[in-house]
C-alpha positions, 0 to 999 in steps of 0.5 A, a space after each residue: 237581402 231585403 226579402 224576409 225569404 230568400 228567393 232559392 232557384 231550384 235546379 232540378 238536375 237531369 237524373 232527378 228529371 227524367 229518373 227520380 222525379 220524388 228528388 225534386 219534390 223532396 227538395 222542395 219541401 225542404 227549402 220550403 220548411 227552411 224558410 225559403 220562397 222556391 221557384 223551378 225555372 222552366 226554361 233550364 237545361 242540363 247544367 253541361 256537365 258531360 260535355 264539360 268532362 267529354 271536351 266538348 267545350 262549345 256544347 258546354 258553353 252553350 248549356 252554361 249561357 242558358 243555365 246562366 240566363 235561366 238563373 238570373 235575378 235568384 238570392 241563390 241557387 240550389 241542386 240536390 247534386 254535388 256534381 251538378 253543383 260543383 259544374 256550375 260553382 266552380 267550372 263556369 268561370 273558366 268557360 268564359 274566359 274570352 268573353 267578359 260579360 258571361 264571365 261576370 255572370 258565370 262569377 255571380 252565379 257560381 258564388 250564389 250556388 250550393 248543393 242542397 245539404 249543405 245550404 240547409 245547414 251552412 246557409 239557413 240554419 237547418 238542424 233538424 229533420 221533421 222526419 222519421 226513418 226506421 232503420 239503419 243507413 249508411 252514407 256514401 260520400 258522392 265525389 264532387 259532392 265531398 271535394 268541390 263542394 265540401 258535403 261532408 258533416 252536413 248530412 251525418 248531422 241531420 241524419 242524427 235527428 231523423 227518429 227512428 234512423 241508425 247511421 252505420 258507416 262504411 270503412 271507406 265512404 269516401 271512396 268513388 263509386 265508379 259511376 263519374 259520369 262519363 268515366 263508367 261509359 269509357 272505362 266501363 271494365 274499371 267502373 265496374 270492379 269500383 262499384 262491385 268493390 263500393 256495394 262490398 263496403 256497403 253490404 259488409 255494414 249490415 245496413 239497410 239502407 244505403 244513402 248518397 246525395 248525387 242521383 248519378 252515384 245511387 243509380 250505379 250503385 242500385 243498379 250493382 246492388 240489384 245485379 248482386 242480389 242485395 236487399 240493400 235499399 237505395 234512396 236519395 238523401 233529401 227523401 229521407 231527410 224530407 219524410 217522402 219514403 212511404 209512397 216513394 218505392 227504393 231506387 230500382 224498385 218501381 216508380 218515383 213519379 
């Protein structure tokens, strides 16, 4: 590249949006400490990910032309979701299989695109966190995160240089939380036992402090936790990791703006 920064698009995600805005903010202090000259583009939409998984293909194809359109000309592309940012590295392709000129785009994008973490540590070099958390975490290892997009070690590594944090884990934290976007709207009985079963995992830990990188993951669990009676916080994270706890309240404990 011939920038001394590398030109990052952040792409907001819809959760964090309309439901935790402090996500966005945190993940732009830290692109912003590593290094990186951030943009938001204004005109992006939902990456298309529910329509994708419902079959709705056309209504996928039309989101994916205009995330595409809205993220051209970017070193690269980062979302705090492992889901969002596995929809478009590695599902945009193969929309546009009859149509090669979206096909190449699709190709260049999905190839300059990373869940948030992980482009922290693998991509800018990040190996410590200006933060400090007093307490003990543990982490839950969010699906398209773990599998599409290889967030495993990323934040068990710069959890261990946020003073004051104690990272306990849960016995199966790769487990599915049961949210799966649209799955806990079609299975919603199933859904339910795997999150009661996930907050289980979580409680049995004795943390105080529960930690995911996928806004959709941390909603249905709060939400579990909360119903349960549990004490357990819920946060994103990039919050954590950005130092952005005091003013932030717990997910399903007040407002995030």
């Amino acid at each position: 590249m011939s920038q001394a920064k590398p030109r990052v698009a952040l792409f907001v995600t819809c959760l964090v949006d309309l439901y935790r805005p402090s996500v966005g903010f945190a993940a732009l202090r830290l692109l912003e400490q590593a290094g990186c000259e951030v943009e938001v583009p204004a005109t992006q939409t939902c990456c298309g990910q529910p329509a994708h998984n419902a079959g709705d293909r056309s209504t996928a194809r039309d989101l994916a032309r205009a995330v595409i359109d809205a993220f051209q000309g970017f070193d690269y592309v980062v979302a705090p979701s492992g889901s969002c940012a596995g929809m478009i590295a590695h599902h945009y392709p193969s929309l546009f299989e009859d149509d090669p000129q979206y096909r190449a785009k699709a190709e260049a994008l999905a190839a300059r695109t990373h869940e948030l973490v992980s482009f922290l540590s693998d991509v800018m070099g990040t190996t410590r966190a200006a933060a400090r958390y007093d307490g003990s975490v543990t982490y839950h290892d969010s699906c398209s995160g773990l599998r599409e997009m290889g967030v495993k070690s990323q934040p068990r590594a710069l959890l261990a240089t946020v003073e004051g944090l104690s990272l306990t884990e849960m016995a199966d934290p790769e487990i599915c939380c049961g949210f799966g976007g649209t799955f806990c709207v079609k299975y919603p009985d199933i859904s339910t036992r795997m999150v009661t079963d996930k907050c289980r995992d979580v409680q049995a830990t004795g943390a105080g402090t529960l930690l995911a990188g996928d806004l959709g993951c941390l909603l249905n669990m709060a939400g579990r936790l909360k119903r349960e009676g549990s004490h357990v916080k819920v946060r994103h994270v990039a919050e954590v990791l950005a130092g952005m706890t005091q003013d932030v309240a717990p997910i399903g404990e007040g407002s995030a703006s």
